[in-house]
Every structure is written in C-alpha cells, then in structure tokens.
C-alpha positions as CSV (number, residue, x, y, z in Angstrom):
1,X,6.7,32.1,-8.3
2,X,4.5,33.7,-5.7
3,X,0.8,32.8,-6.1
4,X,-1.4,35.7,-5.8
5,X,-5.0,36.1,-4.0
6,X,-7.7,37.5,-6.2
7,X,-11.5,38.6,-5.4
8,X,-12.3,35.1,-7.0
9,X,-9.6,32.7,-6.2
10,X,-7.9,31.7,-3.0
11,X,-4.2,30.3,-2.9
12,X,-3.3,27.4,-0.4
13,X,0.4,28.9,0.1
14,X,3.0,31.3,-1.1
15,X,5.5,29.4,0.6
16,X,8.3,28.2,-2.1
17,X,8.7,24.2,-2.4
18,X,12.1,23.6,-0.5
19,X,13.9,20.5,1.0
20,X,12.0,21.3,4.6
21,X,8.7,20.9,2.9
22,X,9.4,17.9,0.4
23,X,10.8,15.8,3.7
24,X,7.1,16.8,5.4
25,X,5.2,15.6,2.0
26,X,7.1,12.5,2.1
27,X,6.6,11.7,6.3
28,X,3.4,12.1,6.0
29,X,2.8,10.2,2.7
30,X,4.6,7.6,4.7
31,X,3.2,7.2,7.9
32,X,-0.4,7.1,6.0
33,X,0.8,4.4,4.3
34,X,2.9,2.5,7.1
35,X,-1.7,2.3,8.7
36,X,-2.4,-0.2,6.0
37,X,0.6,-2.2,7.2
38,X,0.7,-2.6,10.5
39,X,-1.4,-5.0,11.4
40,X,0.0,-7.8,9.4
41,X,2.8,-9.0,11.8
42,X,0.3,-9.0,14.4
43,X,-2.4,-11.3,12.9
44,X,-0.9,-14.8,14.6
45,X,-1.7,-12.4,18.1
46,X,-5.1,-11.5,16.7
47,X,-6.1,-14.7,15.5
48,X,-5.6,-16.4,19.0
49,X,-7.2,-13.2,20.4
50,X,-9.7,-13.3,18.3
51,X,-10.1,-16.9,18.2
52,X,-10.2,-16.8,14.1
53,X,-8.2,-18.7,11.4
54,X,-6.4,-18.4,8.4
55,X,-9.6,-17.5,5.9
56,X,-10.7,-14.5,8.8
57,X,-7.2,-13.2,8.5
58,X,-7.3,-13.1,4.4
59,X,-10.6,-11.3,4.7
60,X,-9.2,-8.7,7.3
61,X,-6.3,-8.3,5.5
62,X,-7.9,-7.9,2.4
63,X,-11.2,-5.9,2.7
64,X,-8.6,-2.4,3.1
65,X,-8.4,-2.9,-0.6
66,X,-12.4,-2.1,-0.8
67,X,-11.5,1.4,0.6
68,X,-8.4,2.5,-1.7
69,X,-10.7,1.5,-4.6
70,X,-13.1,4.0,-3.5
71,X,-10.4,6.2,-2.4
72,X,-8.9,6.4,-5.7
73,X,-12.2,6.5,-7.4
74,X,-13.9,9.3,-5.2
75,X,-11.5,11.4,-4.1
76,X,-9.0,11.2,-6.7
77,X,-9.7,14.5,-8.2
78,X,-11.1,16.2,-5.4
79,X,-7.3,17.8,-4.2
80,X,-7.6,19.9,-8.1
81,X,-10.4,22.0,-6.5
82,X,-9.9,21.9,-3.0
83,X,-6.2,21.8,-2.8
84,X,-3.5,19.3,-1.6
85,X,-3.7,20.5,2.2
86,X,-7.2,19.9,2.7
87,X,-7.8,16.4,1.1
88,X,-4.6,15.0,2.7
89,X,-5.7,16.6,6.3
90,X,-8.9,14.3,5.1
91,X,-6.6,11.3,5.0
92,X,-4.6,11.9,7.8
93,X,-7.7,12.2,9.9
94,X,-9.4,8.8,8.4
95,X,-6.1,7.0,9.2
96,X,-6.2,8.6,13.2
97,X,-9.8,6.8,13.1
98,X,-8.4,3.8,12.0
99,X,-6.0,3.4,14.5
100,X,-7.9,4.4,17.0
101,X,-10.2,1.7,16.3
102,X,-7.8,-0.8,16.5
103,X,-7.4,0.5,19.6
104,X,-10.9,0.0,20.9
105,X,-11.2,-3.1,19.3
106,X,-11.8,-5.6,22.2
107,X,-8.3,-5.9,23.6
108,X,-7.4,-9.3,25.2
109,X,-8.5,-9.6,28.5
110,X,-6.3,-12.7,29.2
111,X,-2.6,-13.2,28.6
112,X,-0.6,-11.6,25.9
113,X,1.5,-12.3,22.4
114,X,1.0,-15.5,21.2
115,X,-1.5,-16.9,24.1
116,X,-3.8,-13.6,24.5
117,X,-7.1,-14.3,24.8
118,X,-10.2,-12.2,25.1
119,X,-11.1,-10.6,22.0
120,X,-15.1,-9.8,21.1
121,X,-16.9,-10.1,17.8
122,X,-17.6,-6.2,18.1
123,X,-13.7,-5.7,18.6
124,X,-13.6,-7.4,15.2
125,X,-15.9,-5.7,13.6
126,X,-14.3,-2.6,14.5
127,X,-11.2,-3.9,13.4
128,X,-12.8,-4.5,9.8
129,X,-14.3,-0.9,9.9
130,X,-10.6,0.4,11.0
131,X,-9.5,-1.7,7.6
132,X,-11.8,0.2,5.8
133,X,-10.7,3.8,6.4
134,X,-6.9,2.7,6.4
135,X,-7.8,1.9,2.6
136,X,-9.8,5.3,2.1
137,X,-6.6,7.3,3.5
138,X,-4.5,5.4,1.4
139,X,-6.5,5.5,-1.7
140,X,-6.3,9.7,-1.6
141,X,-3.0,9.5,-1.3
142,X,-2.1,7.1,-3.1
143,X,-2.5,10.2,-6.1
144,X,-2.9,13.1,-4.3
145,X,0.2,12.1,-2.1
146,X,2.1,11.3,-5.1
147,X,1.4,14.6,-6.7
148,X,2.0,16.9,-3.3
149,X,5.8,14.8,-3.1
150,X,6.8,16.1,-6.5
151,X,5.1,19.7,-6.5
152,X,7.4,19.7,-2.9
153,X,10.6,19.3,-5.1
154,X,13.0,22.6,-4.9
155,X,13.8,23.5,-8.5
156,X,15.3,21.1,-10.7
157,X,15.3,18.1,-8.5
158,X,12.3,16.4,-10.1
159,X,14.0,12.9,-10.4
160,X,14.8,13.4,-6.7
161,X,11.0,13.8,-5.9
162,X,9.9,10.9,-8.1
163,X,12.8,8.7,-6.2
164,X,11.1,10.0,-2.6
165,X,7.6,9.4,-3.5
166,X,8.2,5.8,-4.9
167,X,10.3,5.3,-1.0
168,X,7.4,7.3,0.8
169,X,4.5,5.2,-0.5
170,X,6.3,1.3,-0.8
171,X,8.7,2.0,1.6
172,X,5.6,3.3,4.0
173,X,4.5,-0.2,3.1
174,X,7.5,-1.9,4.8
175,X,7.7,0.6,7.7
176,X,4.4,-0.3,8.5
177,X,5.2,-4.1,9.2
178,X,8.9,-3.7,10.5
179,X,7.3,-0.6,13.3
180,X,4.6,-2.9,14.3
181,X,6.5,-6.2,14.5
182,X,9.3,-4.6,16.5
183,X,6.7,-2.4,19.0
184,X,5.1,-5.6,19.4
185,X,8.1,-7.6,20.6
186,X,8.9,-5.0,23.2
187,X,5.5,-4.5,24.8
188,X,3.3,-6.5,27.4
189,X,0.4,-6.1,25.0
190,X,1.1,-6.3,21.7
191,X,-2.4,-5.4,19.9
192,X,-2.3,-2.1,22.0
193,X,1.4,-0.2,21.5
194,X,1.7,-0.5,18.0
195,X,-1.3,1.7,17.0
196,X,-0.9,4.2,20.0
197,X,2.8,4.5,18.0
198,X,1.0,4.7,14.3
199,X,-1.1,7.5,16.2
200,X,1.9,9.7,18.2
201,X,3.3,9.5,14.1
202,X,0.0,11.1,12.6
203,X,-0.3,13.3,14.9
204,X,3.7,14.8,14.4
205,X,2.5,14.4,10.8
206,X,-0.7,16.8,11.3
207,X,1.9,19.1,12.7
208,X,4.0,19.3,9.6
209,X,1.6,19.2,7.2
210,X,0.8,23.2,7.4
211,X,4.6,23.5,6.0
212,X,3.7,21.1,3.1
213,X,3.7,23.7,-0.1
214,X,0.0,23.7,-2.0
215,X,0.2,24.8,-5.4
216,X,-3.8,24.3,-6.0
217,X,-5.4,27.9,-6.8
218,X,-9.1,27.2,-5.4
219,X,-12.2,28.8,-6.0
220,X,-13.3,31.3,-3.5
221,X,-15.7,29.8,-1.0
222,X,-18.9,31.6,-2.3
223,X,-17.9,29.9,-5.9
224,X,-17.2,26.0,-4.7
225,X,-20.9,25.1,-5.0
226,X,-22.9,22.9,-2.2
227,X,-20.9,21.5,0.7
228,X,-17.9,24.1,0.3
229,X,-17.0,22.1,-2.5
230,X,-16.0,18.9,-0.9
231,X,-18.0,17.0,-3.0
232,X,-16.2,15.1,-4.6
233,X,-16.4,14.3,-8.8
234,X,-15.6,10.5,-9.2
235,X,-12.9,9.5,-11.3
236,X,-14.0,7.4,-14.0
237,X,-11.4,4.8,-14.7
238,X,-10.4,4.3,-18.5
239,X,-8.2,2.8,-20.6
240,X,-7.2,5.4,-24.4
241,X,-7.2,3.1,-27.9
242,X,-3.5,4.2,-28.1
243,X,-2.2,2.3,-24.7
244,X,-4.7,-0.6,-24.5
245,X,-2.2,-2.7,-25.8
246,X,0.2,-2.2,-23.1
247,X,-2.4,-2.1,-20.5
248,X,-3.5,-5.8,-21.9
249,X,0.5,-6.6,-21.2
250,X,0.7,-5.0,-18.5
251,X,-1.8,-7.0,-16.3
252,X,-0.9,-10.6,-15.7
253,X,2.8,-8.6,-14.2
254,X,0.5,-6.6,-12.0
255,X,-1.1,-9.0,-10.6
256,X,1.4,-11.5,-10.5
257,X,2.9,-9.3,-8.3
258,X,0.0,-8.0,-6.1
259,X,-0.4,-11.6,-5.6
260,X,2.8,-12.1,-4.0
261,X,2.0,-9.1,-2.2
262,X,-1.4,-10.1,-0.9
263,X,-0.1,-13.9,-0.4
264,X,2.8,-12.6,2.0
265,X,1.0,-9.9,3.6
266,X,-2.2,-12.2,4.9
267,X,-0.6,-15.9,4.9
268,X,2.9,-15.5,5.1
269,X,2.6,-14.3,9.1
270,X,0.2,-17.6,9.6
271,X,2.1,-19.8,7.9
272,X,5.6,-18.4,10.6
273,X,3.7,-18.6,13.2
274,X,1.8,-21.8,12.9
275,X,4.0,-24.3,10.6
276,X,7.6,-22.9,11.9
277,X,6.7,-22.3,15.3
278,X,8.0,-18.2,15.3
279,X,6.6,-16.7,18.2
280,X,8.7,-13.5,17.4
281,X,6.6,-10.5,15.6
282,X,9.9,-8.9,14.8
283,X,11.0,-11.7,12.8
284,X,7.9,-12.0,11.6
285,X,7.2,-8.7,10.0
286,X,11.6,-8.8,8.9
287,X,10.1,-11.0,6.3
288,X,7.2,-9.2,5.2
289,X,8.7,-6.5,5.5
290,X,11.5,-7.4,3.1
291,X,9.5,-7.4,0.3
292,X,8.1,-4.0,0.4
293,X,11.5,-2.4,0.9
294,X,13.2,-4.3,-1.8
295,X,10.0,-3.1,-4.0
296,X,11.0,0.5,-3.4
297,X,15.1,0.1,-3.3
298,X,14.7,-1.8,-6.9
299,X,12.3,0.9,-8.5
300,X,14.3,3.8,-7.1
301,X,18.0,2.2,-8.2
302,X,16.7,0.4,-11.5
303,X,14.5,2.8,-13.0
304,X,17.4,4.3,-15.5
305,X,16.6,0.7,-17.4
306,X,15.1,0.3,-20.1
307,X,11.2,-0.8,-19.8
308,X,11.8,-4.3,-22.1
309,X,14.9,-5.1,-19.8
310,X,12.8,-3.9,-16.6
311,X,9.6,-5.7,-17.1
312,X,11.9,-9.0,-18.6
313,X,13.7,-8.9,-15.0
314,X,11.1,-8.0,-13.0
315,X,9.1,-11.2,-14.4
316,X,11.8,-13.8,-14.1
317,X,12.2,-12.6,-10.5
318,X,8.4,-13.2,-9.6
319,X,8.7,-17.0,-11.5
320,X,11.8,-16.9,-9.2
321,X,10.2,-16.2,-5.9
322,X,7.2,-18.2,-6.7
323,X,9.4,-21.1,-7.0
324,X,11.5,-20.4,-3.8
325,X,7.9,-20.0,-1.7
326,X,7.3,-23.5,-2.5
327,X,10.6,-25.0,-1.7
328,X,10.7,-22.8,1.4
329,X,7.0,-24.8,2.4
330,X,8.4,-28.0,1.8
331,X,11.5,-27.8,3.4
332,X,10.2,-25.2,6.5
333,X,13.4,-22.9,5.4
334,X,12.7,-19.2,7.0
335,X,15.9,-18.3,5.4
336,X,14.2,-19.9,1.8
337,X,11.3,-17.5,2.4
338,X,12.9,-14.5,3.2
339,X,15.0,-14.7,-0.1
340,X,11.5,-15.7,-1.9
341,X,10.4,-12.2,-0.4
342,X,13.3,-9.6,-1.6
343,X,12.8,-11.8,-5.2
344,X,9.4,-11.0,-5.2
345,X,9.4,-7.6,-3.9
346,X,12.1,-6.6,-6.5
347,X,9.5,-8.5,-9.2
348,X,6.6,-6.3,-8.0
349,X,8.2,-3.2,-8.1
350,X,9.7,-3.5,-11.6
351,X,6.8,-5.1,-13.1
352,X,4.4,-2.4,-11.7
353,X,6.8,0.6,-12.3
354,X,7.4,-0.6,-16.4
355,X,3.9,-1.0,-17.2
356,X,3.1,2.6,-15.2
357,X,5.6,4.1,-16.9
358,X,5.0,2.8,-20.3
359,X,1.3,4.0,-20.4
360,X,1.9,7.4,-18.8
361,X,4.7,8.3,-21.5
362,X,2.2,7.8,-24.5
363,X,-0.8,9.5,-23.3
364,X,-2.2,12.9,-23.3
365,X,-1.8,14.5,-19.5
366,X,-5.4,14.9,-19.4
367,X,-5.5,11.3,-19.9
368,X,-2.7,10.0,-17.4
369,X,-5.4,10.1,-14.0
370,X,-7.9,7.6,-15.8
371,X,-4.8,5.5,-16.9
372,X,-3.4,5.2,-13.5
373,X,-6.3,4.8,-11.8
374,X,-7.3,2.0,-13.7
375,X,-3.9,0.5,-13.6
376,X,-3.9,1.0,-9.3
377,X,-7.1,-0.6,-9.2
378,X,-6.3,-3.7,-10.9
379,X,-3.3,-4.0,-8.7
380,X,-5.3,-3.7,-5.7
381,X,-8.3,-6.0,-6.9
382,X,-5.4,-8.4,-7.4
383,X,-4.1,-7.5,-3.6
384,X,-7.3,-8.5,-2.0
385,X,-9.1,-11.3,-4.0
386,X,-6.2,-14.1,-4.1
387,X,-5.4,-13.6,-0.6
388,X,-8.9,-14.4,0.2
389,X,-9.4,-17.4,-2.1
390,X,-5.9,-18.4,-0.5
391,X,-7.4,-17.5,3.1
392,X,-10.2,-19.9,2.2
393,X,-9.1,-22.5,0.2
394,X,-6.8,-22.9,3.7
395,X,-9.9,-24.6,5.1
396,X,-9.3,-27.7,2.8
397,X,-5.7,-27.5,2.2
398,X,-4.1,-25.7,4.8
399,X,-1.8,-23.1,4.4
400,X,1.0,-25.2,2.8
401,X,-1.3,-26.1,-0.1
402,X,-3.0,-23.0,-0.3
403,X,0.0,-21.0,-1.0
404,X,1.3,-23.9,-3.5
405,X,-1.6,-23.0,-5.8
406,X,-1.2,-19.7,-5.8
407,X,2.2,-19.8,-6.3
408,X,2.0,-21.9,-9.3
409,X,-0.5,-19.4,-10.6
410,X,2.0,-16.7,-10.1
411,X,4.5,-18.6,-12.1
412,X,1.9,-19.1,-14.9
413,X,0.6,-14.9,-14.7
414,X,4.6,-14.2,-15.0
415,X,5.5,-16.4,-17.9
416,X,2.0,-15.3,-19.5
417,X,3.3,-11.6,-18.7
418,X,6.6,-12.8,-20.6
419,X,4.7,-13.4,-23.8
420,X,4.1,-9.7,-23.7
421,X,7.1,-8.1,-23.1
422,X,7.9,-7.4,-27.0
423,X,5.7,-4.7,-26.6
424,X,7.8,-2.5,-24.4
C-alpha cells in the first residue's frame, strides 16, 4: 500500500517492506546492540589500564542500564510522531558517540593486553559517559527497533520478523562480546581496534538505514509543535488489573535471569582472567558470549511451546546454571562455566520470552507499550543492581564468594518463580 503526502501529513517512505529492507532493520538493530557489549571481554585490559578492581568494573558495566531506562522511558513513543527513520538515526548517532569515547578515553601509554598501563581518571570518566549513551541508543531501540524489524517483514512473513528481531537484539548482545574479544586478540592495542570496528559497523549501518521502510505518517513540520516535535512524551510505565497477576509471576524469572546476565557480563571476565589465569580475550568473551547467543537460538527455536512448559524449562535451567557456576568456582573448570552459560542463557531467554508473551496476549494494544516497558525495565534494574552488589561485595569476599551468593539467590528467585508457573 502506497502512503500518500497530504497538505497536512508527511510520509517517511513509499518504498514496500521487502527482504533487502528487513536485513537493514535487523543490521542496524544489531550493531546498536553489539555497543552495549563490547566492552565486557575487555574489562581484565581495562582494569590493569585503568588500575581499578572488580567493584569499578560492576559499576562500569552496570551504569549502561541507567541510560536504557531513560531510553525506554523518554523516547519510547517518540518514533509514533516522528517516525522510525529519525529516532533510530538518533540512536545510531548516540552509539557513534559512545564509541568514540571509548576511543578517547585515556589509552595506555605503556604496554598492551593484559600488562597495559597508562589509563587516566578522565579516560574513565569518559568511559562511564560512553556507558551512558550505549544504554540511551539501546533503550530507543530496544522498542522502536523491535517495531521497525517487524513493519520490514514482506507480506506474510510476520513470524519470520518476530524470529529476526529476537536474533538482532540478543544475538546483537553476543556479537558484541565475541567482535570485541576476537579484535582484541589480533591487535597490538586492544582498548583501541575494537571500537574503531563497532564504529566502521555504524557507519555502514547509517548507510543502510535510508532503505529501512518507515510506515509512520508524521505531522507536517508547521503542525509538530516546539522543537520540530522531538520532544519527546515519556512513557509512563504501568501494569492493567487484568495481567498483574502474571506480571507478579513473572518477576523473580526476570530477574533470575538478568542476574545471570549481569553476573556473567561484569564478573565472569574477572573471575577468567584473575582466578584461571586466561590471558586470551577471545576465550574470554566465547564464554560470555555463549549465553547471549543461546538466549536468542532457544527463543527463536522454542517459542512454538507452550508458556507453562517454557517458563517450567526455562526455570529449571537457570537453578541449573546457578548450580554449575558454583561448581565451576570451586573446581576452576572453564569448561564447567561455559556449560553454566548456554544453561543460563537458554533460562533467560525462555523465562523472559513466556512472561512477555503471556502479558502482551491479554492486554488491549493500547496497553502493550506500558506493559513492556515495565516488564524491560525490571529486567534491566535487575541487570545492573546485582552485578554491582556482586562488584562490591568482591571487596570482602572476592570474586569466588561474591558470585556464590548470588548464585544461591538465583537458585532461590528460580524456584520462587516455580511456585508461579500454574499461572501460565
């Protein structure tokens, strides 16, 4: 259907949604998403850089979560007046910044990999600025990139988009840490390449995003009000009568699973590095890695399930992976904790696509935004605040019994979470 361009109303693009322009939404939902990754295989390098520990590396890990919130919260609604194009050039250029930062941000002057040595306090404040933006650009698109994947779909393939967006934004995740851990290993300065990499991608991803098809019909300019209409209407987070049950059921499997997620992505390169002696960022960020692509390969080849069965499996498989994390500490098994990573990656991503699901199917559409925004944020509250209690409770108990206790409250979130799946 052709969109047509009226005295009052501008259209983004008549261009039809074909398989050209949903493989454009879904690089560029990706590469955004690979920014928020990519420094965790590199935080042993940083941390000698830098000269910080295991409680700075929770906070710069976690403080990106600050910016999706407000992403989600500010921005979510702003691609309905403005358009997909615009608000996702928004994120593309806030992830550029980011990564650009990183690349500003005091580079060792000394050595490199493991023994660099150089890095300033204004290099690491940058650094937490650059953390900052990466969870602004992946806060828009966490929705807006989501909605320009399916609306991308050529007729008829609408469980083809769904299965592309869930790969673009997890498996973005993964990409993210397996890119940077490999660029890394190949390179003379490791806290350099990686982002100049991340950049070269966003900037092929500026290129394609013209082709990307925008189905928004926007107010002519003299009708968008002050600033062009880029300011933006927050989204108010709620929860209907008619799903709060499920929500309430929902919750200790979210962040059981963001947990895992937080716990893997801030201590899990520490613990490699400084308990098993792995130099290597490519084995490294395999690990991490692991857990974000298994996240997206379960959700894309499970979802036909039923939600009882899904959230059941999806539990069990966090207690699971819980239980393998602290075997692997005891016995200093890599191979134990990459297993405890698919486990929990396959967990995380059933767990969080049930309960999504569930809510979404029994609420209004006009209703659906406020439901998922809540539901994101919890998960990405749940991301940042374990890994820094973990980070800090390092100082007293290292990063063996740090990780025990949060393991053990993962197992205890999960079976809790257990209790409530007779509600699905």
């Amino acid at each position: 259907m052709n969109d047509v361009t009226t005295p009052t109303t501008v259209s983004a693009t008549t261009a039809p949604a074909t398989g050209r322009s949903l493989v454009a939404a879904a690089y560029i939902f990706a590469v955004v998403m690979m920014g928020t990754t990519m420094p965790t295989p590199l935080y042993p390098t940083m941390s000698a850089a830098f000269g910080f520990g295991s409680a700075a590396t929770t906070v710069l890990f976690a403080v990106y979560a600050v910016g999706v919130v407000a992403g989600l919260v500010i921005f979510g609604r702003l691609s309905d007046t403005l358009g997909r194009r615009p608000v996702l050039a928004l994120a593309l250029v806030l992830s550029v910044v980011s990564a650009v930062l990183f690349l500003a941000a005091g580079l060792p002057t000394d050595g490199s990999g493991v023994d660099a040595t150089g890095g300033s306090v204004a290099g690491l404040v940058l650094m937490y600025v650059g953390r900052v933006l990466s969870g602004l650009a992946a806060g828009i698109f966490t929705g807006t990139g989501t909605v320009t994947v399916m609306e991308n779909a050529p007729a008829g393939r609408a469980t083809l988009a769904a299965a592309v967006a869930t790969a673009a934004n997890i498996g973005g995740l993964g990409l993210g840490v397996l890119v940077a851990g490999c660029v890394a290993e190949l390179v003379d300065d490791p806290l350099t390449w990686p982002f100049v990499a991340h950049a070269v991608m966003l900037a092929v991803a500026a290129l394609l995003l013209p082709g990307v098809r925008d189905r928004v019909v926007r107010p002519a300019r003299a009708e968008r009000g002050r600033f062009g209409g880029w300011l933006p209407t927050p989204q108010v987070p709620g929860v209907p009568a008619s799903v709060r049950g499920l929500f309430v059921a929902s919750v200790p499997g979210v962040v059981a699973g963001y947990t895992v997620c937080g716990v893997f992505s801030s201590l899990a390169p520490n613990f490699m590095s400084h308990e098993l002696g792995i130099s290597s960022t490519a084995t490294i960020a395999s690990v991490t890695a692991a857990l974000f692509i298994a996240s997206a390969v379960a959700q894309i080849v499970l979802r036909s399930l039923r939600d009882r069965v899904l959230m059941v499996l999806g539990l069990v498989l966090l207690v699971v992976c819980a239980l393998v994390v602290i075997l692997a500490l005891a016995v200093d098994a890599l191979a134990l904790l990459l297993v405890a990573s698919v486990c929990g990656g396959v967990g995380q991503g059933l767990s969080f696509m049930t309960g999504m699901r569930a809510m979404t199917s029994r609420v209004a559409p006009e209703e659906r935004t406020a439901v998922t925004t809540s539901y994101f944020i919890v998960g990405y509250l749940a991301l940042a605040v374990p890994a820094m209690l973990a980070g800090f409770l390092t100082v007293p108990m290292g990063l063996v019994g740090s990780t025990t206790v949060f393991s053990v409250i993962t197992v205890l979130l999960s079976l809790v979470g257990l209790g409530y799946a007779k509600r699905y």
